[in-house]
C-alpha positions, 0 to 999 in steps of 0.5 A: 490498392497500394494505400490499403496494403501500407494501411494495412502494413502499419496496422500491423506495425503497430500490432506488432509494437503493441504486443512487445509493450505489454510484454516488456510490462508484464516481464517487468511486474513479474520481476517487481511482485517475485523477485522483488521482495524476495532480492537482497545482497549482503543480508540486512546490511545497506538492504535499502540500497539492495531494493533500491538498486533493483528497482531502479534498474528495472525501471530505467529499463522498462521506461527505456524499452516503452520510450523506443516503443512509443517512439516507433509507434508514433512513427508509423502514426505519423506516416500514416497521418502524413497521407491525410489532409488536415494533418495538424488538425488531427494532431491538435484534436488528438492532444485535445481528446487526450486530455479530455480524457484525463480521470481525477487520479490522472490530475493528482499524479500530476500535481504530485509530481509537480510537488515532487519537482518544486520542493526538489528544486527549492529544497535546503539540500536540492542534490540530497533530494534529488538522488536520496543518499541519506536517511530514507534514501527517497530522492525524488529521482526515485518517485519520478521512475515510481510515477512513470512506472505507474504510467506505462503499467496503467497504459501498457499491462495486460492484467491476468491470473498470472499476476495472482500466481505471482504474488501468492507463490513469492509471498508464500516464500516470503511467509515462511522464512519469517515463521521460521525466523520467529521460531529460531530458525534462520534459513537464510543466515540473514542475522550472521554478523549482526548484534544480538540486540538487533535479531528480530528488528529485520526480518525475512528479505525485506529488512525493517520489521514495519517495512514487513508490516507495511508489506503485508497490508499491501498483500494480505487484503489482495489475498482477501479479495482473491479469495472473496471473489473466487468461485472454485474449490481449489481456488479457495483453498488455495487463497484460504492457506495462503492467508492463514499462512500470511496472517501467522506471519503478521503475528510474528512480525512483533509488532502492532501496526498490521493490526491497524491496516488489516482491521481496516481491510476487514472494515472495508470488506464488510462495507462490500458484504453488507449487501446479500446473504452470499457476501455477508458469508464469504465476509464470516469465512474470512474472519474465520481464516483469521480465527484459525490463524490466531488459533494455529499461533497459539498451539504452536506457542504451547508446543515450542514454549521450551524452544530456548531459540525462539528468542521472538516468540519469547519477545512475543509474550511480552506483547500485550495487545497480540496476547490479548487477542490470542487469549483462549476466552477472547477466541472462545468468544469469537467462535462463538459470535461467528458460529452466532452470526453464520447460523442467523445468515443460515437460517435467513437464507433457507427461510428466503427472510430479509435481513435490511444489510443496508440499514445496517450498513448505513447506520453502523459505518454513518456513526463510526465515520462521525465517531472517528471524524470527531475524535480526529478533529479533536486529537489535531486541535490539541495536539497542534496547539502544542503546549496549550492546557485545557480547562474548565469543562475542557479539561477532558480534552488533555487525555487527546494529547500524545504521550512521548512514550506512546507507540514505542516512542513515536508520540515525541517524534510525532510531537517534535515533527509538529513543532517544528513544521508549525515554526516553518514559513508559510511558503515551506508548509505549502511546498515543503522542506525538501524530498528526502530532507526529513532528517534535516527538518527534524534536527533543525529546531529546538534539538538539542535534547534529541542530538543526544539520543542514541538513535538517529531520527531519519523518518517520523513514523507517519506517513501523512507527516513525512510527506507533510514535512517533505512536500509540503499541504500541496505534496500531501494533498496530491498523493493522498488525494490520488489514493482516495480517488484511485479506491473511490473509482476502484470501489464503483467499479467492484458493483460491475466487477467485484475484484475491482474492491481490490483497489479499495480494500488494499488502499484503506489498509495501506493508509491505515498502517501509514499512520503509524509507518512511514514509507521505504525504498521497498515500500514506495515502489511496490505500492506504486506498482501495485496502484499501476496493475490496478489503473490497468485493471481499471482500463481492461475493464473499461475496454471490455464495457466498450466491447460490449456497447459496441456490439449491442 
């Protein structure tokens, strides 16, 4: 009786423990997804310090508060185990079933964090990579506490609707104070003291305008999902404002890159759509939001045209590509395609006829997959053979080549980053120059013209580049291939549960703007966060089909 009531007392325990960790996780992701975004301090002066400040103490104190809970937990364990024979025998099988049961993204984290230590440690300046003062400021002090927050969300949250209301109501927030911006208005007086050169370059509470792009393909293709997969009225309705808001709010951030993470987000939607009749329409309704948004945009650009304030939506109309997309006969011909496509699913559906959404689906994504394969394959060969012409029949071949103009400058950068990690012993391409060293490998070689530019160069614009330089074939491979595998096991998982596809959708979207974006001390903790809400998603769902064969 005695050993039944301590058994029961450490079950208890143990409880009781468990609970305060998905607790102080919880607490934790509401701070990351409402407050984050929204935390500055002296406006957009040193806001990289701001975020990375906030998520460093946030962090440090829910690593502390999970270590004593783990601590205590192992405790109770250890009394328990200590009452039983074999005692060792059951810690060594323990560890054994631990590993065992480590996924694919589990190994990339490890050996991303392994990269992270070795180029530290072998690095040109190893306390400049390890605390991150200069540059980008993305020490690796910082993806260490970004990795074990991974770690203890994918272990410890408990995902709910909560999360959803979370990001929709700070992102909202977030939303407006750029519309505004966009139309002259700053609420927040975040541009007071600034060069007038400099308003519209930093926006809303995040800062750089790419980093708000980049956000935006974090949260916007979760807003998509939500909204694929919600079954009410009121939720759609909801979810519908919130990303014709947000979509409006990509428009005025002036700038190209969400273009290239949200057309993807909608690629990989209609993916997961063609399968039936229901899902192809949830797909059109959301192209619709998107029609809308662009519809809302230029209305209200004819409305406030003669808004001398409004100094970005005058910059806007400078921007070919957004112009173009906002062009009457251009959405004139969307709304008709979408009207085109919604009354064949109608008709297809009141007739119970069969559309082959799988032939579809499979020829159209086999033959843009091999399209862009080739195309990718072609633009690495000659833009890495550096100064090479092509010619005879190759001669088509030197259009591939980067211009120094093309992006807004990113084709010399992208060109001169190349250039000198080809020039880098064999040993630093596998392991990389330095975390945080980006800046230092840029001017390292063959600089002379760039040193007089007059901006300084601290990040390539490209995140499979940037971590390339900084960590190295072994880094770039490890992180890129814990986001395919993270969005493969999250896309298997959607056939069972559909907001699963969240993972899939947000993590295309987000390596999409990567080519184009690099990463930030906002940036690279709230993606980190976000890929541990889904590696606790990933864990409920799985303890919920062991429920269930357990029952059966």
């Amino acid at each position: 009786m005695k050993k039944k009531a301590k058994k029961n007392r450490s079950l208890q325990g143990r409880s009781i423990i468990n609970e305060f960790q998905r607790s102080v996780a919880g607490i934790f992701v509401i701070l990351m997804l409402g407050f984050f975004p929204l935390y500055y301090q002296d406006a957009y002066f040193n806001i990289s310090d701001a975020k990375k400040n906030f998520f460093v103490i946030s962090a440090c104190g829910l690593i502390g508060l999970s270590i004593l809970f783990t601590f205590l937990e192992r405790l109770l364990n250890l009394r328990q185990k200590m009452l039983v024979k074999g005692f060792f025998s059951i810690i060594v099988k323990e560890w054994r079933n631990y590993f065992s049961k480590f996924s694919l993204s589990s190994w990339f984290v490890a050996f991303f964090l392994l990269a992270v230590f070795i180029s530290t440690v072998f690095s040109v300046d190893p306390m400049e990579s390890f605390w991150g003062t200069d540059g980008r400021k993305l020490g690796s002090g910082l993806f260490l506490l970004c990795i074990c927050v991974y770690i203890i969300l994918g272990k410890y949250l408990k995902p709910g609707i909560w999360m959803a209301w979370t990001v929709l109501i700070a992102n909202s927030i977030l939303f407006g104070l750029l519309i505004f911006q966009f139309f002259g208005k700053d609420i927040l007086h975040m541009w007071d003291g600034m060069l007038s050169n400099e308003y519209g370059v930093y926006l809303t509470t995040i800062g750089n305008t790419n980093a708000c792009a980049s956000y935006f393909c974090m949260i916007l293709p979760v807003g998509m999902v939500l909204y694929y997969c919600s079954k009410t009225i009121f939720s759609k309705t909801i979810y519908g404002v919130f990303l014709i808001v947000g979509f409006y709010a990509s428009y005025a951030t002036n700038t190209d890159s969400w273009i290239v993470g949200i057309g993807v987000a909608f690629l990989v939607l209609l993916w997961f759509s063609l399968h039936t009749h229901k899902s192809i329409k949830i797909f059109l309704e959301l192209c619709g939001l998107f029609w809308v948004s662009s519809m809302l945009l230029k209305i209200t650009i004819f409305l406030n045209q003669n808004n001398t304030d409004a100094f970005m939506m005058q910059i806007f109309g400078w921007l070919r590509l957004q112009n173009m997309m906002l062009n009457r006969y251009v959405l004139l011909l969307e709304a008709v395609l979408l009207a085109l496509c919604i009354g064949i699913v109608e008709i297809a559906e009141k007739k119970k006829l069969e559309i082959p959404y799988q032939k579809i689906r499979k020829i159209f994504f086999g033959f843009l997959l091999i399209l862009v394969g080739v195309i990718t394959l072609l633009f690495l060969i000659v833009n890495f053979s550096m100064d090479k012409r092509w010619e005879g029949s190759l001669q088509w071949m030197n259009y591939l080549k980067l211009q120094d103009a093309f992006g807004s400058g990113r084709g010399i950068i992208w060109k001169h980053t190349m250039w000198v990690w080809m020039r880098l012993p064999f040993l630093q391409k596998v392991l990389g120059y330095g975390v945080n060293c980006f800046h230092q490998l840029y001017y390292s070689q063959g600089a002379e013209e760039l040193i007089k530019a007059a901006t300084r160069t601290i990040d390539p614009h490209n995140e499979i580049l940037y971590f390339l330089s900084i960590t190295g074939i072994l880094g770039l491979v490890s992180y890129v291939g814990l986001l395919v595998s993270t969005a493969i096991s999250a896309g298997k998982m959607s056939r069972r549960y559909p907001v699963m596809m969240m993972g899939t959708v947000m993590i295309c979207s987000y390596l999409a703007r990567g080519m184009v974006n690099s990463p930030t001390t906002f940036i690279i903790p709230t993606f980190f966060i976000y890929l541990g809400i889904l590696k606790s998603m990933e864990r409920h769902y799985k303890e919920k089909d062991l429920e269930i064969e357990n029952k059966v």
